[in-house]
C-alpha positions as CSV (number, residue, x, y, z in Angstrom):
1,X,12.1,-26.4,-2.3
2,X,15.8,-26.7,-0.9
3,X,16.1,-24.9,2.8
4,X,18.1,-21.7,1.4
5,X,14.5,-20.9,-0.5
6,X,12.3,-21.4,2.0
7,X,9.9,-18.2,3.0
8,X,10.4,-17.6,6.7
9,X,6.0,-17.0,7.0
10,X,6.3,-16.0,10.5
11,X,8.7,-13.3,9.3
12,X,7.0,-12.4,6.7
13,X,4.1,-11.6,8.9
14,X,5.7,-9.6,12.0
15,X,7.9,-7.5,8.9
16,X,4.2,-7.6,7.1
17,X,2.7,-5.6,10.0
18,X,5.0,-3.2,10.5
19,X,4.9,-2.3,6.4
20,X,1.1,-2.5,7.1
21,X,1.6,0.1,9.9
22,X,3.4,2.7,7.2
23,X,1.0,2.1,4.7
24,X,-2.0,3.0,7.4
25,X,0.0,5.9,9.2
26,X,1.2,7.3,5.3
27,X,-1.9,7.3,3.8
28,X,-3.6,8.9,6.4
29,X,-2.1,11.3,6.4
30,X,-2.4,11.7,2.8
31,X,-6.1,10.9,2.9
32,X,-7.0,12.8,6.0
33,X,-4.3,15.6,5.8
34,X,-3.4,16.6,2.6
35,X,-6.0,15.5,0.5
36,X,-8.6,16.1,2.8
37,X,-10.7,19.1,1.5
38,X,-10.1,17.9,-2.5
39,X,-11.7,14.6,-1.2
40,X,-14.6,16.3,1.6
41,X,-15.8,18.7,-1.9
42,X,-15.5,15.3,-3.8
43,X,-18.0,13.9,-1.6
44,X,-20.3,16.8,-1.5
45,X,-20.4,16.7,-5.1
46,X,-21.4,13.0,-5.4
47,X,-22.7,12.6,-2.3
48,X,-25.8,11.3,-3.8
49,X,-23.6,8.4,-5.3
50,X,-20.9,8.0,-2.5
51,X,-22.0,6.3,0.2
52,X,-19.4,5.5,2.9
53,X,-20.5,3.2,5.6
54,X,-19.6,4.4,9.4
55,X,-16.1,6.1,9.8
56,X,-15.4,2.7,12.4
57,X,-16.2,0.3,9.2
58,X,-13.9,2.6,6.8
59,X,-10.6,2.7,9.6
60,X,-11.2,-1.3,9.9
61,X,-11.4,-2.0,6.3
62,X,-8.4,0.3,5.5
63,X,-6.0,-1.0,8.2
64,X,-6.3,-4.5,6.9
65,X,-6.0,-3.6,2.9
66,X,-2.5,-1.5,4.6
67,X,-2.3,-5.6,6.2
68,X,-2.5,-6.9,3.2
69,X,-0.4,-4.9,1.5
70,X,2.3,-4.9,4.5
71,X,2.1,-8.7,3.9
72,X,2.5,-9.1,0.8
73,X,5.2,-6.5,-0.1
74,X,7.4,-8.5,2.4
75,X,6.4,-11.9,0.8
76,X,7.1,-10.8,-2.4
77,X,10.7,-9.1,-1.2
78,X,11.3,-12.6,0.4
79,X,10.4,-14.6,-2.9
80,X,12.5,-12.0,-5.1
81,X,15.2,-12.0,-2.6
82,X,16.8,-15.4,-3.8
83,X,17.3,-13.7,-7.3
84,X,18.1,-10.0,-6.7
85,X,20.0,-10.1,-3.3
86,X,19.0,-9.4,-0.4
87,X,19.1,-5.1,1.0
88,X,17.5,-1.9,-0.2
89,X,17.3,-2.2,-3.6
90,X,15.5,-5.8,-3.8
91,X,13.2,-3.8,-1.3
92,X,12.4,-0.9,-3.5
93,X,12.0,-3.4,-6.5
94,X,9.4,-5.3,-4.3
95,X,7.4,-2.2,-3.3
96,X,7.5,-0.9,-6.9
97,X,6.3,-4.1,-8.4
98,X,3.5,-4.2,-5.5
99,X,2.3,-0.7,-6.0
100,X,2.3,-0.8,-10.1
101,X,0.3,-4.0,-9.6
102,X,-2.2,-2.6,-7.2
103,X,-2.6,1.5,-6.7
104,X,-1.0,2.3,-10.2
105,X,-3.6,0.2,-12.4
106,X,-6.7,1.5,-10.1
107,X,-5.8,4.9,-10.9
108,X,-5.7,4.3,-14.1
109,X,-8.8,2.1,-14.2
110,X,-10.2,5.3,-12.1
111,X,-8.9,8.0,-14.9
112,X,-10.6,6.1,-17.8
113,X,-13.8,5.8,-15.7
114,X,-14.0,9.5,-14.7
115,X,-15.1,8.8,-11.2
116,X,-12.6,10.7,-9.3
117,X,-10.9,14.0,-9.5
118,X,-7.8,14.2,-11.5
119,X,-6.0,16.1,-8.3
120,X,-7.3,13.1,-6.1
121,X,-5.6,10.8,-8.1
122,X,-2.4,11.7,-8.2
123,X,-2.3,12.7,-5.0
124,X,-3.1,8.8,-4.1
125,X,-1.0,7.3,-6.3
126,X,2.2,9.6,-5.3
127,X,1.2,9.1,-1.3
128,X,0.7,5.1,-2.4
129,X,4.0,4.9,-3.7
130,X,6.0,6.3,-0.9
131,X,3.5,4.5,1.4
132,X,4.1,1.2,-0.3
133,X,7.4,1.6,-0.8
134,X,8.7,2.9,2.6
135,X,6.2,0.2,4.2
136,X,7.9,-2.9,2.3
137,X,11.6,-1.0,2.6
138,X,10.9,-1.5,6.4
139,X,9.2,-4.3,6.6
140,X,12.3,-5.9,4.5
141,X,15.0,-4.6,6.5
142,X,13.2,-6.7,10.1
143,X,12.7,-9.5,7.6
144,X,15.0,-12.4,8.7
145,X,15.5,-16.0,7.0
């Protein structure tokens, strides 16, 4: 690997955790705002399926899945970046390819499977892909080589 493609890592994680930070902030308020009664009947309805664990254990397990994706929206803007340029639109194209890769293909795993509302997911999907996008649009523009 020559030095002009080398992945700056600690970069990638500082502009990682402030994507990470979108995500979290975004889809809370997606989650907790405007999906909130759609998803509080869900439960009702299945609550003899659903079983969420202690609302300390959900916030700690969904700020590090918005780490992870934080993280890896950057890294991936920083490996495409060599090929596509470097500014808004290789960051778009990054959070795009993340989101189709990840939210996109559980809602449609979800859809097929029937076990969530239509309503629910689109609503997640739409408030994933600004999340996701925005996120790794911000996260690439602290990014440095």
């Amino acid at each position: 690997m020559t030095e002009a493609t080398k992945i700056n890592l600690v970069s990638v994680a500082t502009a990682g955790a402030l994507a990470g930070a979108v995500h979290f902030g975004l889809t809370g308020i997606v989650n907790g705002g405007i999906l909130r009664l759609e998803l509080q009947d869900w439960l009702r309805g299945a609550s003899s399926l659903v079983h969420p664990p202690a609302q300390s254990v959900s916030m700690s397990l969904w700020a590090t899945m918005s780490l992870i994706y934080g993280v890896s929206g950057v890294w991936i803007y920083a490996g495409i970046r060599p090929r596509f340029g470097a500014g808004p639109k290789t960051a778009v194209l990054a959070g795009l390819s993340l989101w189709i890769v990840s939210k996109f293909t559980v809602a449609l795993d979800l859809a097929a499977l029937g076990l969530v509302p239509g309503r629910i997911i689109v609503g997640q999907s739409v408030g994933g892909l600004v999340a996701v996008v925005l996120g790794v649009f911000l996260g690439a523009w602290l990014y440095k080589e």
